[in-house]
N, C-alpha and C positions, 0 to 999 in steps of 0.2 A: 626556527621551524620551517622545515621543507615547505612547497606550496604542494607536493603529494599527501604529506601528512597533513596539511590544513584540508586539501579534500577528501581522508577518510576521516577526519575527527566530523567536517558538514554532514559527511553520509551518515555516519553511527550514528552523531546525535540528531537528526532527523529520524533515523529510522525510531529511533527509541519513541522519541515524541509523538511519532503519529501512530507506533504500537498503542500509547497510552490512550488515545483518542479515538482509536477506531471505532469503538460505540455509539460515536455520534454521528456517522453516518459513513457512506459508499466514498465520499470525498476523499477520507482518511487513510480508508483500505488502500483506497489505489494509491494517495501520497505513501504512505509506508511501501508500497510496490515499488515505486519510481526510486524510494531511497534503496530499496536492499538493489536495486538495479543498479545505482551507484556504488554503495557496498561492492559490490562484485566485480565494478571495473576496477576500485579501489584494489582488493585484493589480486587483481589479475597484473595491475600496473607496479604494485608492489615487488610482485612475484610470489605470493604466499594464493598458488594456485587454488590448492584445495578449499582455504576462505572463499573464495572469487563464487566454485563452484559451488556451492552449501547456498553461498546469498542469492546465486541463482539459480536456483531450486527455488528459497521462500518465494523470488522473486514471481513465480511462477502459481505457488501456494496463494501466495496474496492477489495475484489477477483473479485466480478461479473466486476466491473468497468475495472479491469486487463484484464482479461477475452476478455471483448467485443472493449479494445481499440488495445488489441496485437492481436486479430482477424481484426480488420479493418488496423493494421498496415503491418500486412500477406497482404493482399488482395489490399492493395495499393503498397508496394512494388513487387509484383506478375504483375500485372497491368502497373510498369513500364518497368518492364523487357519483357513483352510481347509488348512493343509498341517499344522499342529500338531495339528490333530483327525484328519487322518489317518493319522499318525502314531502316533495313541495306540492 
């Protein structure tokens, strides 16, 4: 096995793993971000362009998703800590 092909088989299967995980938090989003990033060189190193481009698209799709879930995760942990202090 190529060391090109031992690094899209790391990317895919990364990407896959931290697709399944992403519900546990903003970490994940963005590790699955970093791997379709990978993915993409992959595909571009390969030469199977249009793969390259698609992953980086998600690659993109999953920043925003980053983005908008560690902003609502800010804003609910902020949220608790203001009701626990008023509380006291």
């Amino acid at each position: 096995m190529s060391a090109l092909t031992l690094f899209g088989l790391f990317a895919v299967t990364a990407m896959l793993v931290l697709y399944a995980l992403e519900e546990r938090g903003p970490p994940y989003i963005l590790g699955f971000a970093v791997a379709c990033v990978l993915g993409s060189i992959y595909g571009f190193l390969q030469g199977a362009w249009p793969f390259g481009i698609v992953e980086s698209i998600w690659a993109l799709v999953a920043l925003r998703r980053w983005r908008l879930r560690a902003a609502t995760t800010r804003a609910a942990a902020a949220a608790r800590r203001r009701s626990g202090e008023s509380g006291s």
